[in-house]
DOLUM-779405 format. One record per residue (C-alpha): residue number from 1; residue in three letters; x, y, z. Coordinates in steps of 0.001 Angstrom, whole numbers. Layout:
   marse   vexpa      east     north        up
     NUM     ALA         X         Y         Z
...
***
This chain:
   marse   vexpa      east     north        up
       1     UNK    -98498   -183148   -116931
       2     UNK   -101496   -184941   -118360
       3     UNK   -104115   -182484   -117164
       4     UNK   -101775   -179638   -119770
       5     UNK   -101549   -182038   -122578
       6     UNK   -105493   -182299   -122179
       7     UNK   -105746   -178547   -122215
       8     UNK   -103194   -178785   -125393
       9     UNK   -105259   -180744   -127478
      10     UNK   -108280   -179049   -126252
      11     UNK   -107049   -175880   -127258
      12     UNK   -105817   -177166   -130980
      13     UNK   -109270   -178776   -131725
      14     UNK   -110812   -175254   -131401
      15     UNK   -110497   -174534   -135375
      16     UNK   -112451   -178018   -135982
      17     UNK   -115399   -176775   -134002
      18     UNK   -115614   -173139   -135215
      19     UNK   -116085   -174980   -138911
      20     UNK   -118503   -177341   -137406
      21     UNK   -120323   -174051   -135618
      22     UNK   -119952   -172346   -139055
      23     UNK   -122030   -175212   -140828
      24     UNK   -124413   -175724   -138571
      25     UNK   -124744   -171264   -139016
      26     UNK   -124921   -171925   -142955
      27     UNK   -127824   -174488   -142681
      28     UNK   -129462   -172424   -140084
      29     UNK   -129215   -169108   -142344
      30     UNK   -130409   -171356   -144971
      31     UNK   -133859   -171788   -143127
      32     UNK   -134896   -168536   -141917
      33     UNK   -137574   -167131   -141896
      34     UNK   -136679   -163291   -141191
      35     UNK   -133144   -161261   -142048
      36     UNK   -130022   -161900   -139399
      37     UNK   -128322   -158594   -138811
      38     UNK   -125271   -161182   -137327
      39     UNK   -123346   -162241   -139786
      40     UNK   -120876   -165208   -139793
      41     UNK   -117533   -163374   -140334
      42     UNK   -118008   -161528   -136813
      43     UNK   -118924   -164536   -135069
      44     UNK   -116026   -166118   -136641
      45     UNK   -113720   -163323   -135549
      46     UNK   -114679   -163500   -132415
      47     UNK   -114159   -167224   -131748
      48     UNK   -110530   -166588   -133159
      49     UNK   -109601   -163735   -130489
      50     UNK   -110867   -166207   -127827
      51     UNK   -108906   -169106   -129057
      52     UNK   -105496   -166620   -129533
      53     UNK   -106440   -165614   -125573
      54     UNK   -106696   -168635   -124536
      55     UNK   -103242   -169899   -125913
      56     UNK   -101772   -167285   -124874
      57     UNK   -102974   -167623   -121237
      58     UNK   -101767   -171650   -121957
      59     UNK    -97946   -170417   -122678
      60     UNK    -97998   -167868   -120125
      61     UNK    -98472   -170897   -117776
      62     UNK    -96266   -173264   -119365
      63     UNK    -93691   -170322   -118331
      64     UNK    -94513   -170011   -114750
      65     UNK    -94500   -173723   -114224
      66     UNK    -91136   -174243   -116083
      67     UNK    -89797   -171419   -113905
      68     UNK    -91288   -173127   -110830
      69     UNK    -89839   -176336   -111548
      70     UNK    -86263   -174337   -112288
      71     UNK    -86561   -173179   -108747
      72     UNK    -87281   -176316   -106935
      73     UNK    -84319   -178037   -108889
      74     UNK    -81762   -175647   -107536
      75     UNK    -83860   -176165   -104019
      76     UNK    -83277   -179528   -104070
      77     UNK    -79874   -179148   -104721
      78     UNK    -78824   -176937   -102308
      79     UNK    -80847   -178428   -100069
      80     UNK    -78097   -181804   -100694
      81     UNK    -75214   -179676   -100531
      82     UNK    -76217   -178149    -97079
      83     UNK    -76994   -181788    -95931
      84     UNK    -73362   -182952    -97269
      85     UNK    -71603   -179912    -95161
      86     UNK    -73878   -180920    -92132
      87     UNK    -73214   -184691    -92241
      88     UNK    -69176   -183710    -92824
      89     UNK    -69357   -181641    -89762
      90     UNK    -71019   -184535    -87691
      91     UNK    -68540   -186512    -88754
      92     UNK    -65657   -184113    -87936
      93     UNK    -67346   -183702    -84764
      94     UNK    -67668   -187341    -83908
      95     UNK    -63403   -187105    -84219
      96     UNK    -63429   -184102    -81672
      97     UNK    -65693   -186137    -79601
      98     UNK    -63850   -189477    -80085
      99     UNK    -60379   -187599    -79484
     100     UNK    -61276   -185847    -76461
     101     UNK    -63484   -189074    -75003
     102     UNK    -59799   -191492    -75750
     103     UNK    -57706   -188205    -73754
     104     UNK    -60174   -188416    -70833
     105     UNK    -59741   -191982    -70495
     106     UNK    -56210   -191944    -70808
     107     UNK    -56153   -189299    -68107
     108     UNK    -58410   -191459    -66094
     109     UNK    -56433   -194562    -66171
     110     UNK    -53074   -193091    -65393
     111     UNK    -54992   -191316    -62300
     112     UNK    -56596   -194903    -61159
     113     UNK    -52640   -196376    -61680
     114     UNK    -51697   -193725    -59373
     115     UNK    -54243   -194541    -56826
     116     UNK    -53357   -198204    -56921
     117     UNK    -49486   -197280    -56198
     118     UNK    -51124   -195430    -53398
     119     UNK    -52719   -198228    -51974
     120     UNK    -49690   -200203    -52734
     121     UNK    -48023   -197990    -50214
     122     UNK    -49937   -198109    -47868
     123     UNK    -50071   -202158    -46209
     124     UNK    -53607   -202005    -44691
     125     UNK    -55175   -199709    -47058
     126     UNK    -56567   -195842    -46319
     127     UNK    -59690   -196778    -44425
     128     UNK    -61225   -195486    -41359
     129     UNK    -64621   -195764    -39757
     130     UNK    -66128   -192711    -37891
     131     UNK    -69238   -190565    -37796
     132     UNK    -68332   -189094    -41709
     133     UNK    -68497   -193159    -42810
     134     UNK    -66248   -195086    -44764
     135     UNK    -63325   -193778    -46796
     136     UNK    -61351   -196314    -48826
     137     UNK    -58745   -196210    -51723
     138     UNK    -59582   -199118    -53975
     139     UNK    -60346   -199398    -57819
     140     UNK    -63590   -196818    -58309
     141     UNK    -65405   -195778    -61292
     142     UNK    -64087   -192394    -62859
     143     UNK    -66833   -190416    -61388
     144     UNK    -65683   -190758    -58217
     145     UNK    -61621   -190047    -58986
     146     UNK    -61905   -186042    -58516
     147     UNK    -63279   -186514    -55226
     148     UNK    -60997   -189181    -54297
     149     UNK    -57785   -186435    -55148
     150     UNK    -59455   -183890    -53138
     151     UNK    -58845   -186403    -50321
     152     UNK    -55476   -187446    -51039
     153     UNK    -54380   -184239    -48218
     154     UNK    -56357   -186342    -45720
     155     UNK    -55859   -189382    -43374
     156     UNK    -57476   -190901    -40758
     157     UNK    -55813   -191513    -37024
     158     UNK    -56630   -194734    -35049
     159     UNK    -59163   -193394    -33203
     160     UNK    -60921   -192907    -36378
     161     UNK    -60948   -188888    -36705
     162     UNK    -59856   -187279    -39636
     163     UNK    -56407   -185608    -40181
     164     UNK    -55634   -182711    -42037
     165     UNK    -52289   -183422    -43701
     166     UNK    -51685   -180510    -46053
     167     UNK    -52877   -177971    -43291
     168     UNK    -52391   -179013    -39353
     169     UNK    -52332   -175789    -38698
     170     UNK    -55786   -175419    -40171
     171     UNK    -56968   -178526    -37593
     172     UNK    -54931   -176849    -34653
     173     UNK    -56535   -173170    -35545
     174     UNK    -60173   -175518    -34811
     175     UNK    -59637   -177271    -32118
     176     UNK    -58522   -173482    -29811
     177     UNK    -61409   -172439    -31705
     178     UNK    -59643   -169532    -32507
     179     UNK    -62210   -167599    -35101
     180     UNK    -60041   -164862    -35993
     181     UNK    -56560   -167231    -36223
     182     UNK    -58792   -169048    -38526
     183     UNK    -60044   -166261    -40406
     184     UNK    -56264   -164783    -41247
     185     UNK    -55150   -168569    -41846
     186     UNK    -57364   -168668    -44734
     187     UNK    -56905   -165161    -46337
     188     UNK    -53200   -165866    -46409
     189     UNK    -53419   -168973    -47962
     190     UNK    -55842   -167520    -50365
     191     UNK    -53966   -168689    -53038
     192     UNK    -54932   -172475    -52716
     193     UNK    -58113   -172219    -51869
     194     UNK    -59408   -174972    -53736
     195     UNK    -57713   -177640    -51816
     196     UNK    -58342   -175608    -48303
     197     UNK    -61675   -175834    -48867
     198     UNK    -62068   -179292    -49226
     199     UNK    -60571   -179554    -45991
     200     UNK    -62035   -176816    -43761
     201     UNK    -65145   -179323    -43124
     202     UNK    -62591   -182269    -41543
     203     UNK    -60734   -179691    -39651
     204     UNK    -63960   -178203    -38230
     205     UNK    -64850   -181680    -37020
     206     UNK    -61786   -181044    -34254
     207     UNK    -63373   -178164    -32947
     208     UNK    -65115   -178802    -29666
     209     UNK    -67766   -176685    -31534
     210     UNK    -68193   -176770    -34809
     211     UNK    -71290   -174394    -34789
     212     UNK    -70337   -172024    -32388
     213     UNK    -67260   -171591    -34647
     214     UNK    -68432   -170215    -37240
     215     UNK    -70590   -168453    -35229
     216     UNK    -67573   -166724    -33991
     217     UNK    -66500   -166265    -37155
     218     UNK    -69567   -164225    -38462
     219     UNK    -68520   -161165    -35899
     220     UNK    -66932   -159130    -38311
     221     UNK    -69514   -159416    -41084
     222     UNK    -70621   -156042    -40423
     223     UNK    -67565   -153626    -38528
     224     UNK    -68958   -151391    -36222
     225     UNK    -65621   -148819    -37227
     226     UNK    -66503   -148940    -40818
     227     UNK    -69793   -146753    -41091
     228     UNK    -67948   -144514    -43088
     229     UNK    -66085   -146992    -45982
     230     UNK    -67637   -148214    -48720
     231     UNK    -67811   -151688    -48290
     232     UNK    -68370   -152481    -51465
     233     UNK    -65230   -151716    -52521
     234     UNK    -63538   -152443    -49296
     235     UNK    -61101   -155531    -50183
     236     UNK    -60688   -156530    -46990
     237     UNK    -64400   -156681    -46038
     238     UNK    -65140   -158662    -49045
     239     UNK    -63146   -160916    -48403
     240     UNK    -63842   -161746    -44855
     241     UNK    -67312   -162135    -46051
     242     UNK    -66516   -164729    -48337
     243     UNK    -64661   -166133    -45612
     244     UNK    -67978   -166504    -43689
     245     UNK    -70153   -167700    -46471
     246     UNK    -66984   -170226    -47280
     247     UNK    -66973   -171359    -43390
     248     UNK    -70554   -171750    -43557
     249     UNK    -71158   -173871    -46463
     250     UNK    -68382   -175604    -45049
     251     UNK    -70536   -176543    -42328
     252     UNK    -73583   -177118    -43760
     253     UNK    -71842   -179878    -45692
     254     UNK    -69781   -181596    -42515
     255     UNK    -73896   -181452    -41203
     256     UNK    -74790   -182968    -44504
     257     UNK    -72307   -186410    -43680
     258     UNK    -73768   -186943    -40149
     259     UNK    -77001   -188902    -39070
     260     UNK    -80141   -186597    -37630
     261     UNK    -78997   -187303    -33838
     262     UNK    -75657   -185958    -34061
     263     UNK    -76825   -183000    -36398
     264     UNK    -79282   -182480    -33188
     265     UNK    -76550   -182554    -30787
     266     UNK    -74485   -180042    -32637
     267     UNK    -76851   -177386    -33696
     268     UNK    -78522   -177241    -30619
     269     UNK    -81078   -174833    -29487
     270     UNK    -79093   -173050    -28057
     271     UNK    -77013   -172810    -31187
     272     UNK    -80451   -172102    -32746
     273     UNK    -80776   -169317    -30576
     274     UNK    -77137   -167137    -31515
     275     UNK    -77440   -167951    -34980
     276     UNK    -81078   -166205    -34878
     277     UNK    -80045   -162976    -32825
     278     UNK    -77515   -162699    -35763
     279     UNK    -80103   -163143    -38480
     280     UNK    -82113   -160306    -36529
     281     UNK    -79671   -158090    -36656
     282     UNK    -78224   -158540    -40073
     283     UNK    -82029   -158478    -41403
     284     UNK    -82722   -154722    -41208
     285     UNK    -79544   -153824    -42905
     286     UNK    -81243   -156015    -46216
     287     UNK    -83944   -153956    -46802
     288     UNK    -81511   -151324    -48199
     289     UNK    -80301   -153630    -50842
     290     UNK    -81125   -152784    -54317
     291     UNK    -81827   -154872    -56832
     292     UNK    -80581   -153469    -59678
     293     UNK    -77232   -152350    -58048
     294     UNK    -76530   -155333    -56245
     295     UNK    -76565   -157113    -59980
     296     UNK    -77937   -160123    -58055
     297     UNK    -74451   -161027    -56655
     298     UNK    -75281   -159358    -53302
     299     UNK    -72842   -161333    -50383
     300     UNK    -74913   -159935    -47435
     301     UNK    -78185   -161221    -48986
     302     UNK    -76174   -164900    -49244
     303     UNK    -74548   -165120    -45634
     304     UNK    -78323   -164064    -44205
     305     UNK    -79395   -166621    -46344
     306     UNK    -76946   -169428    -46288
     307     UNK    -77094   -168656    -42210
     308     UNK    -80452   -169465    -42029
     309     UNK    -80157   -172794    -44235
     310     UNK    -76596   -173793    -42303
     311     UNK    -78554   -173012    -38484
     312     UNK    -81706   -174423    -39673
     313     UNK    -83953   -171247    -38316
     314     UNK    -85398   -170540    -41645
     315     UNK    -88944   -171230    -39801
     316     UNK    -88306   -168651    -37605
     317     UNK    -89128   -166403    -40883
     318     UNK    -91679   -165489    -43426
     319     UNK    -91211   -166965    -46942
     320     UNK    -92519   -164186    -48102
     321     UNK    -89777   -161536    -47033
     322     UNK    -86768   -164790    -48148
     323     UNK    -88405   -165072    -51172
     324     UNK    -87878   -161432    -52143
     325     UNK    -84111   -161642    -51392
     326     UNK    -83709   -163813    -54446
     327     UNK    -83772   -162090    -56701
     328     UNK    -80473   -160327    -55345
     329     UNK    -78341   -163758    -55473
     330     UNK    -79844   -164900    -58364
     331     UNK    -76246   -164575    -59536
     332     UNK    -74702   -166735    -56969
     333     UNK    -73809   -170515    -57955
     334     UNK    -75630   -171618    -55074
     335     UNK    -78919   -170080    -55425
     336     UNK    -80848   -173361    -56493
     337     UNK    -79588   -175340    -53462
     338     UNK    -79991   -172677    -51072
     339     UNK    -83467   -172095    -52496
     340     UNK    -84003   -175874    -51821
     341     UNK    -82509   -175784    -48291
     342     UNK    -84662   -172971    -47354
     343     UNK    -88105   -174510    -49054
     344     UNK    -88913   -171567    -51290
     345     UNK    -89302   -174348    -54261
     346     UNK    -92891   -173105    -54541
     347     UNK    -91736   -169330    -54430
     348     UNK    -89837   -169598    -57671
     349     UNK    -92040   -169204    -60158
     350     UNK    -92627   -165671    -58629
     351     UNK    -89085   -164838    -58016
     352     UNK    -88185   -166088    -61629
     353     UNK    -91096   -163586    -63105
     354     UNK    -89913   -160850    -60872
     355     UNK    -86560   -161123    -62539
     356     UNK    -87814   -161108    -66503
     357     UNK    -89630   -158047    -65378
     358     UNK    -86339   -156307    -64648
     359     UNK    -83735   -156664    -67525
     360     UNK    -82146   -159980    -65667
     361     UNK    -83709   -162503    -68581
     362     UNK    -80300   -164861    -68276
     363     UNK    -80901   -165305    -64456
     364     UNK    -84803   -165894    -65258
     365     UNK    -83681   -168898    -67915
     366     UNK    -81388   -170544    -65586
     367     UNK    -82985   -170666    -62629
     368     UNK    -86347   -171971    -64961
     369     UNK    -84166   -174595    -65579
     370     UNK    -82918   -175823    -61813
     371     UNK    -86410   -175895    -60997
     372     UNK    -87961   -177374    -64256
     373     UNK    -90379   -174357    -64637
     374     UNK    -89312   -173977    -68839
     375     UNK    -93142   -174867    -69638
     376     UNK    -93923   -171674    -67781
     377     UNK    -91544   -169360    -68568
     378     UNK    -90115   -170337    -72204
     379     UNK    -86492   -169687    -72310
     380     UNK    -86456   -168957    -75989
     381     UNK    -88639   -165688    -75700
     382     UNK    -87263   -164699    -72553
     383     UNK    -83845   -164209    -74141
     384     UNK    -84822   -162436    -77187
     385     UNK    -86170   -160065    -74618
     386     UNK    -83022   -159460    -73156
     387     UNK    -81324   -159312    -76547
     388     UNK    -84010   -156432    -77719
     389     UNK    -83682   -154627    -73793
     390     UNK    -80006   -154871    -73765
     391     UNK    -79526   -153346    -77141
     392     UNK    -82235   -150818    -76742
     393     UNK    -79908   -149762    -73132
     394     UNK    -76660   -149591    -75052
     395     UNK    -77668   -147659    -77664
     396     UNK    -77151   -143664    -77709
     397     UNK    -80311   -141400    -77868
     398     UNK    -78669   -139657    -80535
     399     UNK    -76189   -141670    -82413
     400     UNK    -74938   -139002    -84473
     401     UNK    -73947   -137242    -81697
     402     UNK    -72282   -139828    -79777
     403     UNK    -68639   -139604    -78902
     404     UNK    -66496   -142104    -80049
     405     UNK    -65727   -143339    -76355
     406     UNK    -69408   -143923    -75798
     407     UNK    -69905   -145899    -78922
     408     UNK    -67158   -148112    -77979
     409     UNK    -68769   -148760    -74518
     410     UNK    -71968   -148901    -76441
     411     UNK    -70349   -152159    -78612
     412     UNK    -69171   -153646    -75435
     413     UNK    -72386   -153632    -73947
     414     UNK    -74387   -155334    -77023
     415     UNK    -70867   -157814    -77224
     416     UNK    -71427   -158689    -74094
     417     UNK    -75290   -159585    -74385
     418     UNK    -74972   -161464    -77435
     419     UNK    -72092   -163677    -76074
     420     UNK    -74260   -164054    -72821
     421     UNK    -77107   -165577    -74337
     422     UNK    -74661   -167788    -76753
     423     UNK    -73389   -169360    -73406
     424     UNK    -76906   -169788    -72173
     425     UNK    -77690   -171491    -75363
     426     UNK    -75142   -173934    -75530
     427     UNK    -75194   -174909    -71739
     428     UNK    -78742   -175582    -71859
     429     UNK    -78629   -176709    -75254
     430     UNK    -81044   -174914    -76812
     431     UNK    -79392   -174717    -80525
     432     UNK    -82571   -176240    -82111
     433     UNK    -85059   -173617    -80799
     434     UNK    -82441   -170761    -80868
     435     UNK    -79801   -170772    -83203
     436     UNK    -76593   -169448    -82503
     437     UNK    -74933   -168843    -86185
     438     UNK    -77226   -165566    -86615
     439     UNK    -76225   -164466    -83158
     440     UNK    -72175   -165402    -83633
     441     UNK    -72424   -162867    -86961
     442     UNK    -73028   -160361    -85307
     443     UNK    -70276   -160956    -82622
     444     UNK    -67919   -160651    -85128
     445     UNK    -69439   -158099    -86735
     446     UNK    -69224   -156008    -83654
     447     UNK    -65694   -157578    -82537
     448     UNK    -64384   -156309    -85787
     449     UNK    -65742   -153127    -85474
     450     UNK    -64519   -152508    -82119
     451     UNK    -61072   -153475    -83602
     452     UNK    -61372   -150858    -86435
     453     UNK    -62709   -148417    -83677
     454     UNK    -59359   -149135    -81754
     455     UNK    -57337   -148975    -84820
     456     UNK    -58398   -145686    -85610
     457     UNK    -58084   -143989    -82282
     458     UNK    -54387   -145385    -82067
     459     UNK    -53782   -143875    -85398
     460     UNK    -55485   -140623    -84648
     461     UNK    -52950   -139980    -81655
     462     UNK    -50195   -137901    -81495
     463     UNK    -46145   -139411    -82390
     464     UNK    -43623   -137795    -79985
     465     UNK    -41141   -136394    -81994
     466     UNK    -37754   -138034    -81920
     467     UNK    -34474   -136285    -81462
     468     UNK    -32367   -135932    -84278
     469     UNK    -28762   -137374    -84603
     470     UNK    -26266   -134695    -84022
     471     UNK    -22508   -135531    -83801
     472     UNK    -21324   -139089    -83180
     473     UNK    -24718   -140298    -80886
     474     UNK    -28585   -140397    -81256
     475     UNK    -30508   -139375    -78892
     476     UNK    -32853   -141798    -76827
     477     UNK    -35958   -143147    -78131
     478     UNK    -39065   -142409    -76798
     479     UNK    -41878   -144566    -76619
     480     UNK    -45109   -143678    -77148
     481     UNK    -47073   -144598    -73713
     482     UNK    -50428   -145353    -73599
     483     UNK    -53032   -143810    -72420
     484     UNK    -54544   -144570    -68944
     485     UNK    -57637   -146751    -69061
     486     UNK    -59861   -147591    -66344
     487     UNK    -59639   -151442    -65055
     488     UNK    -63570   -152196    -64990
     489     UNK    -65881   -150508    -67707
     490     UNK    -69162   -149059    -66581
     491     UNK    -71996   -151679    -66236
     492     UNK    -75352   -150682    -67249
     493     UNK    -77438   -150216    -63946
     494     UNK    -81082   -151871    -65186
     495     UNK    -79262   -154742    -67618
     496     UNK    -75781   -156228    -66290
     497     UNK    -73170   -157336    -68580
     498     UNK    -73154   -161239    -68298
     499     UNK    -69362   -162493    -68588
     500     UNK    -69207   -164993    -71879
     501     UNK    -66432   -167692    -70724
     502     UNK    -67555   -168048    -67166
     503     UNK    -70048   -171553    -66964
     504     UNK    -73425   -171129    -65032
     505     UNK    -75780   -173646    -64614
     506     UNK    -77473   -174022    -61372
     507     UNK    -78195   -177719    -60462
     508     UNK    -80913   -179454    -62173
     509     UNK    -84217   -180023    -59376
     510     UNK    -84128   -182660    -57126
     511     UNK    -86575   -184256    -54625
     512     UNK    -84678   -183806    -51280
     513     UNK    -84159   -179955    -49546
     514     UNK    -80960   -181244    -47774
     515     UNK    -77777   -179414    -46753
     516     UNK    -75800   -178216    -49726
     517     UNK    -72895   -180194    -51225
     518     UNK    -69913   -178100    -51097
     519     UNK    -68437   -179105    -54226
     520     UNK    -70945   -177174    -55986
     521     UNK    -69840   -174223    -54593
     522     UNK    -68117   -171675    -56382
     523     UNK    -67474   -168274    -55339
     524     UNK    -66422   -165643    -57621
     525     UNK    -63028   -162613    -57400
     526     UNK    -60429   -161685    -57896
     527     UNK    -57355   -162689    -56044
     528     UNK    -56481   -158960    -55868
     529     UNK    -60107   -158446    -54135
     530     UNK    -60635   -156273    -56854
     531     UNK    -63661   -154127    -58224
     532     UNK    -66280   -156246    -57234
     533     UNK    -68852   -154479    -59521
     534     UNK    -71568   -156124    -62449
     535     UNK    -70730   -159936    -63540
     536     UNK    -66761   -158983    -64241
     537     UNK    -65632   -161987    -61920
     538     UNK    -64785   -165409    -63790
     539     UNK    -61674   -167285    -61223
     540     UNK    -63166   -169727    -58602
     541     UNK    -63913   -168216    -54725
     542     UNK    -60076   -166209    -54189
     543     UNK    -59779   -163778    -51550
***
């Protein structure tokens, strides 16, 4: 402000000097010696056409800065309005948070008053000691009340073994080691297999072989009758191998509660030695597995896997050749841990690159995460990649000329990419580098489309034509029935279709390469052992 009131008074003080310069030009005139062709009047005019320029040049900046500071005014201002709406919606979500935070606790206490009424029952307490450790009911933080319901179907005897109350028949199916018995036992009770397979560990710990057991159980992995069925649409197959991934992992974790000399006695070398003539034979059937078709949700790549972690013979093979199966359960819930069990911590920075390379971004991101390996592969880039791939895939090579089936699957592909990377945001909260209010637009910009789409095409079908009344009765009324529609939509081959509401976060990294827990297990169809294609599978592990 004061350097323009300078150039103001600068600017008016310019008629002062031209009459000072035009006396000094009189008394020089006055004493020369030869003629001046320059006379005063053109000096004069020219002094006034630079003074005019000048103030012209002045106002024309007075303008721009009075516009300028215009502009920041309304900046500033919206700036405090958008600061106002954030600060309300902290505050409304403090509420959610403060409402939900008081339900969890009120859900917590009543389950702690139930456990005490337990206990209440019971004179001596639930306690037993054995080669699992100590169980107890008493008061417990809330961390620990899930677990203790899972074991509210199990008690301990006096000798101190564990006792399967919901299922005996589960515990008497173990200890006549029947594989099979134990194999239809758990397809039939597919239904509740949540609470069955918190149990399957205690009941395998009345088997006189817990090891060989499931080594039984792996015969029917791959039927010798079904060369000609294709087993990956084969219900029945898919679910028995579930079944065997299931019984292993349920292993693994009764391993995980036992000290290193009983873990010794049971998985013995001989053990050692069944569980690696299966591995050799069910390794040659892997290298047919492709990567982009198995949509890295492949179950043979897991049981090899998980048998090798569960048997402890993953020695017996090259890193190398595990570390390029990876990529084809990237998928699974249990990749990090099984990664970890199997010592290919060192491998992942490979396998992760491998899997940006080809269209699976999503997998890349979350697995960079488990193994805290974001400084190396940035998460942010990686899923604007897959944003930019996936569209580019679902988009016609001639959109004019598209049919108006194709579009629609077209729309459902790019839905289903944006609302996959949304869900990777917000589990890995990542809403500060990537924000998610761009990406929701265009959800509902495409989800409102997609309605309009489907609007139209029910409008554009044909009405049956109803019967007219004639005499005293009407004739029936026909409804219109809809057209068939297949159950599964096509799933781009090179870039999978990520499902939106299911969660998936591996487990963070941790320090030990120990069995892994089965509660973090999840497995992932329908109870139907339906179309087992792409990422369409959101219930827990059903058969």
């Amino acid at each position: 402000m004061e350097d323009k009131q300078s150039v103001a008074i600068l600017i008016d003080s310019t008629t002062s000097k031209i009459q000072q310069l035009q006396k000094a030009f009189a008394e020089l005139e006055s004493h020369r010696a030869v003629t001046l062709n320059l006379k005063w009047k053109e000096l004069e005019e020219h002094f006034h056409g630079l003074e005019k320029s000048l103030k012209r040049r002045f106002h024309e900046l007075e303008d721009q800065e009075n516009e300028f500071e215009t502009k920041t005014r309304k900046s500033r201002e919206m700036l405090k309005k958008r600061e106002a709406a954030v600060v309300a919606k902290e505050q409304a979500s403090l509420v959610r948070l403060q409402e939900k935070r008081d339900a969890t606790v009120f859900s917590i206490t009543n389950a702690l008053e139930n456990h005490r009424k337990v206990s209440l029952e019971e004179p001596a307490g639930v306690s037993c000691d054995g080669d699992i450790g100590e169980l107890s009911v008493e008061d417990k933080p809330p961390d620990s009340v899930a677990s203790e319901r899972n074991l509210e179907g199990i008690k301990c005897s006096e000798n101190g073994n564990f006792e399967v109350k919901s299922y005996p028949r589960l515990v008497k199916l173990c200890e006549e080691m029947d594989s099979e018995g134990l194999h239809k036992f758990i397809s039939d009770n597919r239904k509740n297999l949540a609470a069955l397979k918190e149990e399957i560990p205690w009941a395998l710990k009345a088997a006189a072989s817990p090891a060989h057991l499931v080594l039984e159980s792996l015969k029917g992995f791959y039927p010798l009758g079904a060369l000609n069925v294709d087993r990956k649409k084969d219900s029945n197959l898919l679910g028995l191998r579930r079944t065997c991934i299931m019984l292993m992992e349920c292993l693994s974790f009764l391993l995980s509660t036992m000290d290193a000399v009983s873990v010794s006695a049971e998985i013995s070398e001989d053990i050692k030695e069944q569980a690696k003539l299966i591995a050799e034979e069910w390794k040659p059937k892997l290298d047919t597995l492709d990567l982009d078709a198995s949509n890295g949700n492949s179950l043979e790549a897991h049981a090899f896997l998980q048998l090798l972690a569960a048997f402890g013979i993953a020695s017996d093979f090259k890193e190398e050749e595990l570390s390029r199966l990876i990529p084809v359960v990237s998928r699974r819930r249990q990749t990090a841990d099984l990664c970890r069990s199997l010592g290919l911590s060192e491998k992942m920075p490979g396998v992760i690159e491998v899997l940006a390379n080809s269209g699976r971004q999503i997998d890349a991101v979350n697995l960079a995460f488990a193994f805290d390996l974001t400084t190396q592969f940035s998460p942010v880039p990686l899923l604007k990649a897959y944003l930019r791939e996936a569209k580019k895939a679902s988009s016609p090579v001639k959109p004019g000329n598209a049919s108006l089936t194709a579009q629609t699957e077209f729309s459902e592909r790019e839905l289903a990419a944006l609302k996959a990377v949304i869900k990777c945001i917000e589990e890995h909260n990542l809403e500060e580098q990537y924000p998610v209010d761009p990406l929701q637009k265009q959800v509902l910009h495409l989800e409102k489309a997609k309605a309009d789409t489907k609007g139209a095409t029910e409008a554009a079908k044909p009405q049956p034509k109803r019967p007219c009344a004639i005499g005293a009765g009407y004739g029936p009324r026909v409804t219109n029935v809809a057209a068939d529609k297949p159950l599964y939509s096509r799933v781009a081959d090179r870039y999978p279709q990520y499902v939106y509401d299911r969660p998936y976060v591996y487990p963070g990294p941790v320090d030990n390469h120990g069995h892994t827990l089965l509660g973090s297990a999840t497995y992932n169809l329908s109870p139907s052992h339906g179309n087992y294609f792409g990422y369409q599978y959101q219930v827990p592990y059903l058969h």
